[in-house]
Backbone as a printed PyTorch tensor [residue, N CA C, xyz], in Angstrom:
tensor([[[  0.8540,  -1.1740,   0.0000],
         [  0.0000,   0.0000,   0.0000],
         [  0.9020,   1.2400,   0.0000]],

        [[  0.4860,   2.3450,  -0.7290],
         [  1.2630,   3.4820,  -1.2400],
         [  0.6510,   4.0220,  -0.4930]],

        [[  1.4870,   5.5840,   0.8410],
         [  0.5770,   6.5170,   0.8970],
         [  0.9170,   7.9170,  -0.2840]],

        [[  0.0320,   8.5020,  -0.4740],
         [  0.1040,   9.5760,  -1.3170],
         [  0.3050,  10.7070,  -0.2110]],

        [[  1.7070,  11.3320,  -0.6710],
         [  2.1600,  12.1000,  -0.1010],
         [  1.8790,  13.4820,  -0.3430]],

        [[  1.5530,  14.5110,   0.2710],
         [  0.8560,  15.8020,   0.1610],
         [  1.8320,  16.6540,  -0.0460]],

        [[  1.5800,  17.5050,  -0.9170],
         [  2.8510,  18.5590,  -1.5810],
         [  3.2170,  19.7200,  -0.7820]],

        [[  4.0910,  20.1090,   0.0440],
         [  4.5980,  20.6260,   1.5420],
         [  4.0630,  22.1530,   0.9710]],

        [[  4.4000,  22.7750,  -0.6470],
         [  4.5160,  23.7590,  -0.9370],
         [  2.7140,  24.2540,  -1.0360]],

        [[  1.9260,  23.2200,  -1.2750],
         [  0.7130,  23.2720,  -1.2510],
         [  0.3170,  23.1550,  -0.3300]],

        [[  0.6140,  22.3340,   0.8010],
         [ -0.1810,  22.6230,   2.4420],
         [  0.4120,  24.1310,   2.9980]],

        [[  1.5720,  24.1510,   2.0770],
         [  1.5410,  25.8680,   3.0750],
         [  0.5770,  26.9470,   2.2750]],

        [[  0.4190,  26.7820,   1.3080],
         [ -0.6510,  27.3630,   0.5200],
         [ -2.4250,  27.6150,   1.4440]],

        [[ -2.4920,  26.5190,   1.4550],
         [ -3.6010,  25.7600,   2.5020],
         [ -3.8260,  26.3300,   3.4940]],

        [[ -2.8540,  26.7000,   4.3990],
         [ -2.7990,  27.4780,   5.5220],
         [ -3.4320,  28.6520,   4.9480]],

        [[ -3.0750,  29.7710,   3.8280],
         [ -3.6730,  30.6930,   4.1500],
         [ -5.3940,  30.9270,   3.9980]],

        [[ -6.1080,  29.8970,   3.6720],
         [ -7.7420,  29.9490,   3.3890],
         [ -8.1900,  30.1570,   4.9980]],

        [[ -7.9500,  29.8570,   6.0410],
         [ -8.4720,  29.8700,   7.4690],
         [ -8.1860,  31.3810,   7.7600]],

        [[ -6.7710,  31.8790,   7.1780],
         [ -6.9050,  33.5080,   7.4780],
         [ -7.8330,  34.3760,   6.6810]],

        [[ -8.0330,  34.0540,   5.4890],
         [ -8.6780,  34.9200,   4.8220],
         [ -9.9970,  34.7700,   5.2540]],

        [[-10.5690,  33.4360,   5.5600],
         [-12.0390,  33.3560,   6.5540],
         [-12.3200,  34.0830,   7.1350]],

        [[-11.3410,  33.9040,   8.3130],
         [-11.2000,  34.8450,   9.7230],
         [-11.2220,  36.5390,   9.0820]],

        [[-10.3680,  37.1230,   8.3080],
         [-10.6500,  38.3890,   7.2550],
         [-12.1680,  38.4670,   7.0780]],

        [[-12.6330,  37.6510,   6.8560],
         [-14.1820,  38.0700,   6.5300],
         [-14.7820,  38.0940,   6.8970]],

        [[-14.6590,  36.8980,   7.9580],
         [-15.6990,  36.8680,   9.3230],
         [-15.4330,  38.5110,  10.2770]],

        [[-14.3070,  39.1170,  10.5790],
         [-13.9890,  40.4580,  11.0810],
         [-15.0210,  41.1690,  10.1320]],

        [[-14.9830,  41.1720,   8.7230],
         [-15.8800,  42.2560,   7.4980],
         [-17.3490,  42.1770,   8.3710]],

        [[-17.5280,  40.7730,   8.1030],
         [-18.9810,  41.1390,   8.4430],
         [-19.4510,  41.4320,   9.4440]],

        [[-18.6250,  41.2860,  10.6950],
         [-18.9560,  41.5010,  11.7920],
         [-18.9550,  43.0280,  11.9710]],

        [[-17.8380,  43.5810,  11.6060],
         [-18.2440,  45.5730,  11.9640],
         [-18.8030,  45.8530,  11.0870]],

        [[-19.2530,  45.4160,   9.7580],
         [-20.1470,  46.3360,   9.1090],
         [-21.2610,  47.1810,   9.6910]],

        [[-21.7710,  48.1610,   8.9250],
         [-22.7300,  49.0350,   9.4070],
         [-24.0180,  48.9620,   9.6860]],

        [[-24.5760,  48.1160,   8.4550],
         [-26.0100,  47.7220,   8.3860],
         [-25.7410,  46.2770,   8.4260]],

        [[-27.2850,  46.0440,   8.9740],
         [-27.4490,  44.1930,   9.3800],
         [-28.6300,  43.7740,   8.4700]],

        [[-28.4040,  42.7240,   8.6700],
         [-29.2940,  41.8800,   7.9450],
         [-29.5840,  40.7610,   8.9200]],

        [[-30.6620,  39.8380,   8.7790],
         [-30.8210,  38.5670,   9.0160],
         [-30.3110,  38.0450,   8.8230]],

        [[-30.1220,  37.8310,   7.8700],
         [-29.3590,  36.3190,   7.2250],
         [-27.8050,  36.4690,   7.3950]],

        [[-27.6530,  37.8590,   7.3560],
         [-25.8310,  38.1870,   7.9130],
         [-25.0760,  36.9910,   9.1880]],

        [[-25.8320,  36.8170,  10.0130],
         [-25.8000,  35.8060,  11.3510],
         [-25.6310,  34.3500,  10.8200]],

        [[-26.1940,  34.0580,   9.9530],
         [-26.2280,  32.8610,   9.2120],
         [-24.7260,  31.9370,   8.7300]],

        [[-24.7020,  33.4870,   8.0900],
         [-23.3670,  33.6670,   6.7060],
         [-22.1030,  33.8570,   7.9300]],

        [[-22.2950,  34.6390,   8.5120],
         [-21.1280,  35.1670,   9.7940],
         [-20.9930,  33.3360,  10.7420]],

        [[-21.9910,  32.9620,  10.7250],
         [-21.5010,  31.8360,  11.3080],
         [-20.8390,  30.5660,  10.8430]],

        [[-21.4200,  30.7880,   9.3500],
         [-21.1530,  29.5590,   8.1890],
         [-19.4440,  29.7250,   8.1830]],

        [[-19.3290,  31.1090,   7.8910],
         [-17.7350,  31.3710,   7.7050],
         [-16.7510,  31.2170,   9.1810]],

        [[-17.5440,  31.2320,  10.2190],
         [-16.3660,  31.1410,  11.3260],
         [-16.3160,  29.3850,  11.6450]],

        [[-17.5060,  29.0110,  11.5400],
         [-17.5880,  27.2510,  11.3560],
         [-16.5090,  26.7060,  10.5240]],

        [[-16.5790,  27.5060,   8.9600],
         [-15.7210,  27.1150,   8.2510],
         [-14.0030,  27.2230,   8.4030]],

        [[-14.2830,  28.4800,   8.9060],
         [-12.5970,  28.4640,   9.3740],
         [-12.2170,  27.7110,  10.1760]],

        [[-12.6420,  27.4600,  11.3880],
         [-12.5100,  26.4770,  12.2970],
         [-12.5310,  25.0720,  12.1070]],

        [[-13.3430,  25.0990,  11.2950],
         [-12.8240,  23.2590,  10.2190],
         [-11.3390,  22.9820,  10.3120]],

        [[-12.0470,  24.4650,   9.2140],
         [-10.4130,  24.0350,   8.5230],
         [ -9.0190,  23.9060,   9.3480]],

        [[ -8.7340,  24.3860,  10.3860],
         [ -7.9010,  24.4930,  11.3680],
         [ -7.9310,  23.3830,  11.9450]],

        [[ -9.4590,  22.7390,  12.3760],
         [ -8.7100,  21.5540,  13.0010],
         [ -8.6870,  20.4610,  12.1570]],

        [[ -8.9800,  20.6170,  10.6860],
         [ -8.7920,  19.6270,  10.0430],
         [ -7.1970,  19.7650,   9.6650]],

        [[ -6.6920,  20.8100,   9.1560],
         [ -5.3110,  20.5890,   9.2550],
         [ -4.1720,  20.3440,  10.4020]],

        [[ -4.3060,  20.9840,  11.4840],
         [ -3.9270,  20.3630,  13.0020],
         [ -3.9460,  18.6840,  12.8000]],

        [[ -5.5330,  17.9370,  12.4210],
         [ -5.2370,  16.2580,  12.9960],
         [ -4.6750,  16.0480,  12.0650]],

        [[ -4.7640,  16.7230,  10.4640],
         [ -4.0330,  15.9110,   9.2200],
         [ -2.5070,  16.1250,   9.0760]],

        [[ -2.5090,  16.9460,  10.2390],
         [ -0.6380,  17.3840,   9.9790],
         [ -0.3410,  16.2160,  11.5550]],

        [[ -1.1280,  15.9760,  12.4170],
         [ -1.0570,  14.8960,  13.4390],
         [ -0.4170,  13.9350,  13.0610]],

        [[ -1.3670,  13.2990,  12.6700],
         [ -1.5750,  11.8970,  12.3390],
         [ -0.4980,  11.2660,  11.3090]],

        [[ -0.9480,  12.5870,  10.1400],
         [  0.6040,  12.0570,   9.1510],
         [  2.0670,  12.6730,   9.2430]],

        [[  3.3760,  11.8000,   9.1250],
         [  4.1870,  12.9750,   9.2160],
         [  4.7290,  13.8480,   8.0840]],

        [[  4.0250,  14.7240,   7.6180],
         [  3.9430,  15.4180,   6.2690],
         [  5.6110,  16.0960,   6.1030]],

        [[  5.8390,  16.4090,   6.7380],
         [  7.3700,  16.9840,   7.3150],
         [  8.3470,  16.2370,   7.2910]],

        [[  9.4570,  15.6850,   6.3980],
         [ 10.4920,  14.8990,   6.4620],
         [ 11.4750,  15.9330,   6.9130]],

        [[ 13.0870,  15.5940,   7.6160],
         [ 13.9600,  16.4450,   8.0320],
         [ 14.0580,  17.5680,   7.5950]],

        [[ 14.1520,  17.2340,   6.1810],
         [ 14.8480,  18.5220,   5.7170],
         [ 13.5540,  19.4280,   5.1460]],

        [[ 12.7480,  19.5530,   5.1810],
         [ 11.4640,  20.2550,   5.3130],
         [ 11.1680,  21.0870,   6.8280]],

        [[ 11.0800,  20.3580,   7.8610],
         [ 11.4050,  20.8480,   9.5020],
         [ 12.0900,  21.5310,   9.4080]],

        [[ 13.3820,  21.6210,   8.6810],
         [ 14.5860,  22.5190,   9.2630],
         [ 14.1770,  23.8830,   7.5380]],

        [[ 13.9720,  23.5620,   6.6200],
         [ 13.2660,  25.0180,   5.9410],
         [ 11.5890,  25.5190,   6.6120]],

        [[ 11.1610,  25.0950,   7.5990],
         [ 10.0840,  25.4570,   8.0640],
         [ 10.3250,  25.9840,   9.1800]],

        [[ 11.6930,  25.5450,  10.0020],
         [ 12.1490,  26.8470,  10.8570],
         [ 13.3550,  28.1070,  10.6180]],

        [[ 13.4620,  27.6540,   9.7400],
         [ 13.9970,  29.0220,   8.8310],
         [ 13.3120,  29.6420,   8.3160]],

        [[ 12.1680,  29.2350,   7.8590],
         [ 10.5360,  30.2660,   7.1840],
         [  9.9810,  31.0000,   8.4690]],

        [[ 10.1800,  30.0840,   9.4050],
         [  9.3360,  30.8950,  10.7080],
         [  9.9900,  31.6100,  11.4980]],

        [[ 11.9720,  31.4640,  11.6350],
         [ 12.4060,  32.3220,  12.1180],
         [ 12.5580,  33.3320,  11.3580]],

        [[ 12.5010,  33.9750,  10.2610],
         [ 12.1240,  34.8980,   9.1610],
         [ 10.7690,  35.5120,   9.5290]],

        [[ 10.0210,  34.6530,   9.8120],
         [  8.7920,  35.6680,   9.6390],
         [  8.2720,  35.9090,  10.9840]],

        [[  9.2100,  35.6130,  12.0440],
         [  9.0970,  36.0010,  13.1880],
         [  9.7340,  37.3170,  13.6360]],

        [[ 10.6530,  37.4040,  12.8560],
         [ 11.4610,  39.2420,  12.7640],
         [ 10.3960,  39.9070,  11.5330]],

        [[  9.7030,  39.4060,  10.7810],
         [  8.8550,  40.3630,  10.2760],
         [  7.4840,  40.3940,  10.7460]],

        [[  6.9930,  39.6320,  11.8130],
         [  5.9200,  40.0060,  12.3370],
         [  6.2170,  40.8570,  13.7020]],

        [[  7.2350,  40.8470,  14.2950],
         [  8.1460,  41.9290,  15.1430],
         [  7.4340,  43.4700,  14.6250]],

        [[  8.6170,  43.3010,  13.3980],
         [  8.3850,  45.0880,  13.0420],
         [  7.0590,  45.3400,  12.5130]],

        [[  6.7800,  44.4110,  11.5530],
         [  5.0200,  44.5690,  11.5950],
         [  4.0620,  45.3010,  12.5860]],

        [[  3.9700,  44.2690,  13.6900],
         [  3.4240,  44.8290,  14.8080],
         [  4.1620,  45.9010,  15.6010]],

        [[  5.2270,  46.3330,  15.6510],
         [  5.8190,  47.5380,  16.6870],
         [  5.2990,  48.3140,  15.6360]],

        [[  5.4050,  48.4880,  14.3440],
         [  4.9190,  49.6090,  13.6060],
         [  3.7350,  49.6850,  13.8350]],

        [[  2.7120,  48.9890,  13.5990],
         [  0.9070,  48.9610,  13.9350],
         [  1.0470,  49.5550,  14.9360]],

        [[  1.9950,  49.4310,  16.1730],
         [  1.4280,  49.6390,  17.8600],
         [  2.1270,  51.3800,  17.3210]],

        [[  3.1440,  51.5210,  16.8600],
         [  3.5340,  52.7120,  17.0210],
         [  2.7560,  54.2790,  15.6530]],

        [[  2.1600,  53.2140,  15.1370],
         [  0.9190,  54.0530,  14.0800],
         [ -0.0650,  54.4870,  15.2340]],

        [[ -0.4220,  53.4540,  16.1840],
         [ -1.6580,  53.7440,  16.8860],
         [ -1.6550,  54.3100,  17.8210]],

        [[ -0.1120,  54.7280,  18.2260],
         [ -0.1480,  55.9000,  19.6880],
         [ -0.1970,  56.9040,  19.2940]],

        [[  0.4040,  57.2620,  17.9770],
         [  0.5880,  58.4480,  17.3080],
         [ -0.7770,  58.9170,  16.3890]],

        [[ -1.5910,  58.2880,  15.8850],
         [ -2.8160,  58.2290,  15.3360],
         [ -4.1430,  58.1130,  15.8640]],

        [[ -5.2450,  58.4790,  15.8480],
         [ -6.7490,  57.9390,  16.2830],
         [ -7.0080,  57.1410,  15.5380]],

        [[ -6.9350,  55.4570,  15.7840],
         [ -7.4930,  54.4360,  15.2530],
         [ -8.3590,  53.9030,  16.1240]],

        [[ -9.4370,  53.5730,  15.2680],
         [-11.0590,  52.8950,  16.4560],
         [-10.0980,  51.7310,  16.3170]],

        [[-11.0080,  51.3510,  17.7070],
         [-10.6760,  49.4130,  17.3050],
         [-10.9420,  48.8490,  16.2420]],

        [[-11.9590,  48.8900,  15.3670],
         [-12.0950,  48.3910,  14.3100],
         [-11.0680,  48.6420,  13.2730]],

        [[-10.5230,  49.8360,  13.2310],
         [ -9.1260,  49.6170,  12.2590],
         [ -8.1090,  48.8490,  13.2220]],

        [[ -7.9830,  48.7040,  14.3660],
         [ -6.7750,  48.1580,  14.8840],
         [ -7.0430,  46.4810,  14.7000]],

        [[ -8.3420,  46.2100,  14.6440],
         [ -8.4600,  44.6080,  14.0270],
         [ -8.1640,  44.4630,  13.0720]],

        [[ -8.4100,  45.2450,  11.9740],
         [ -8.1310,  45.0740,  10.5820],
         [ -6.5900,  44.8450,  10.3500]],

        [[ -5.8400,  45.7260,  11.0860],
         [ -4.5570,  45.8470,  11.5080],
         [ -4.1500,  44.5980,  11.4070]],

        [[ -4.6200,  43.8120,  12.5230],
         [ -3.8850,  42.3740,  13.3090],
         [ -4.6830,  41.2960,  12.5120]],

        [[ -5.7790,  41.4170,  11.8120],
         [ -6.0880,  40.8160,  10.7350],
         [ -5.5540,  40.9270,   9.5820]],

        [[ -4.9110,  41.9760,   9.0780],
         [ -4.4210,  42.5750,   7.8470],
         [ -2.6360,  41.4580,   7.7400]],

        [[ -2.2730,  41.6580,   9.0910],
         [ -1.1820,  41.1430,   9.4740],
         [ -0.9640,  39.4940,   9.9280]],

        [[ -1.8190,  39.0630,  10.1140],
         [ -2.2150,  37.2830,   9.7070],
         [ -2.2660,  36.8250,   8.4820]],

        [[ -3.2460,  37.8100,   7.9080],
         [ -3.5440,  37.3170,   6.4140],
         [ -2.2020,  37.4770,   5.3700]],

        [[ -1.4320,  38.7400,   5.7770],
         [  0.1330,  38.8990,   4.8780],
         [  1.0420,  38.1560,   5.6770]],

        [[  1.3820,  37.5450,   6.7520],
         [  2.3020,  36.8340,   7.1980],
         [  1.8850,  34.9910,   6.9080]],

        [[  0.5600,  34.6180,   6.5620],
         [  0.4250,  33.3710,   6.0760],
         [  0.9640,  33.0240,   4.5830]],

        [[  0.5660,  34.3030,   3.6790],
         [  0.9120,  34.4540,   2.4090],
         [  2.0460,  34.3770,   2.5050]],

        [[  3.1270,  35.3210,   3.4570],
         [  4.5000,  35.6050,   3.3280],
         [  5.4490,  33.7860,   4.0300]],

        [[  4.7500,  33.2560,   4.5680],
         [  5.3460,  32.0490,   5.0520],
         [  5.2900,  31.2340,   4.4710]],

        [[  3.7180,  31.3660,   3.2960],
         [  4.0990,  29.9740,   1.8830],
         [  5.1070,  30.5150,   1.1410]],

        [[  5.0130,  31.5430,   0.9010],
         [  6.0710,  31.7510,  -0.2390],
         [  7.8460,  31.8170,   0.0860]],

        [[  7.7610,  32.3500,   1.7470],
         [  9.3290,  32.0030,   1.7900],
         [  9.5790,  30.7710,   1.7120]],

        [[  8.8660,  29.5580,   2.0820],
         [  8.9120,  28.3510,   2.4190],
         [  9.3590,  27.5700,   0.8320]],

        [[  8.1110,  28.1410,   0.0990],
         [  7.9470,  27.9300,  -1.4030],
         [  9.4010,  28.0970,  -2.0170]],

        [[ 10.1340,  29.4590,  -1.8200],
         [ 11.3530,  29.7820,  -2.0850],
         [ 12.5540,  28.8020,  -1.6530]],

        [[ 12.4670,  28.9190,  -0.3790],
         [ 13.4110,  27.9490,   0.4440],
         [ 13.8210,  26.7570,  -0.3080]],

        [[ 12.2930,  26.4730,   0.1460],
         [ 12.6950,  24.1920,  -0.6910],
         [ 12.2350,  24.5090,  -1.7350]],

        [[ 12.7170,  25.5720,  -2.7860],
         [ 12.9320,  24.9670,  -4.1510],
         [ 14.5490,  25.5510,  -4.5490]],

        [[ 14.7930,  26.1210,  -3.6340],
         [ 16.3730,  26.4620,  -3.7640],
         [ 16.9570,  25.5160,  -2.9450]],

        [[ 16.5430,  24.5240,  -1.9320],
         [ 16.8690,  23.3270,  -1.6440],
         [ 18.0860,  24.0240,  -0.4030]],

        [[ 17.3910,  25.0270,   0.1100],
         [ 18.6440,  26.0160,   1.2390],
         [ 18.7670,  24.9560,   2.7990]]])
C-alpha cells in the first residue's frame, strides 16, 4: 500500500484559506447595516474556518507530512517571519499611539497582518525548498 504524499509547498498554501475566513468573518462583523441572514453567513464562515484548522492540526497529526529537511526550511521560514511580524506589529502599535485608530481599524490591523504573514510564510517556504537552502 502506497501513501500519497501531500505537496509541503501546497499545504503551506492551505494554511492561508483559514486567514482569509477569519478576514471576513472580522468584514462582516463591523459592518454598518445588518441583515438577518448576515448571522447565518457570519456563522457559516467562522464554522468554516474552524474546520479548517482543526482539520489541518489532525491531518498534519496523524501524518508525518514533514520529512527532516522540510522541519529545518520550516524553521527558517518561521524564524524569518518572526522578525517580520516583530516590526510589523511595533509599527501597527507605534501608528496607533501616534494616530486615532477605532478598534475596528486596529483589528483590521492584526487581521491585515495574519492574512500577509500566512501568504509571506508559503512563499518564503515555497522559495526555500525549491532552492533546496
Amino acid at each position: 500500500m502506497t501513501h500519497k504524499k501531500i505537496n509541503l509547498r501546497v499545504w503551506m498554501f492551505l494554511k492561508i484559506t483559514p486567514a482569509v475566513l477569519f478576514l471576513v468573518y472580522y468584514w462582516m462583523c463591523t459592518r454598518d447595516h445588518f441583515h438577518a441572514s448576515y448571522v447565518y453567513i457570519q456563522t457559516a464562515i467562522f464554522a468554516a474556518a474552524g474546520a479548517l484548522v482543526a482539520l489541518q492540526l489532525s491531518y498534519a497529526k496523524k501524518k508525518d507530512i514533514f520529512d527532516e529537511f522540510a522541519r529545518e526550511n520550516l524553521k527558517t521560514t518561521d524564524s524569518i517571519c518572526l522578525k517580520i511580524t516583530f516590526a510589523l506589529l511595533i509599527a501597527a502599535a507605534i501608528i496607533c499611539i501616534f494616530t486615532d485608530f477605532s478598534g475596528v481599524i486596529v483589528g483590521y490591523c492584526v487581521l491585515g497582518t495574519i492574512l500577509l504573514l500566512t501568504v509571506l510564510r508559503a512563499a518564503i517556504f515555497f522559495i526555500i525548498d525549491k532552492k533546496g537552502m
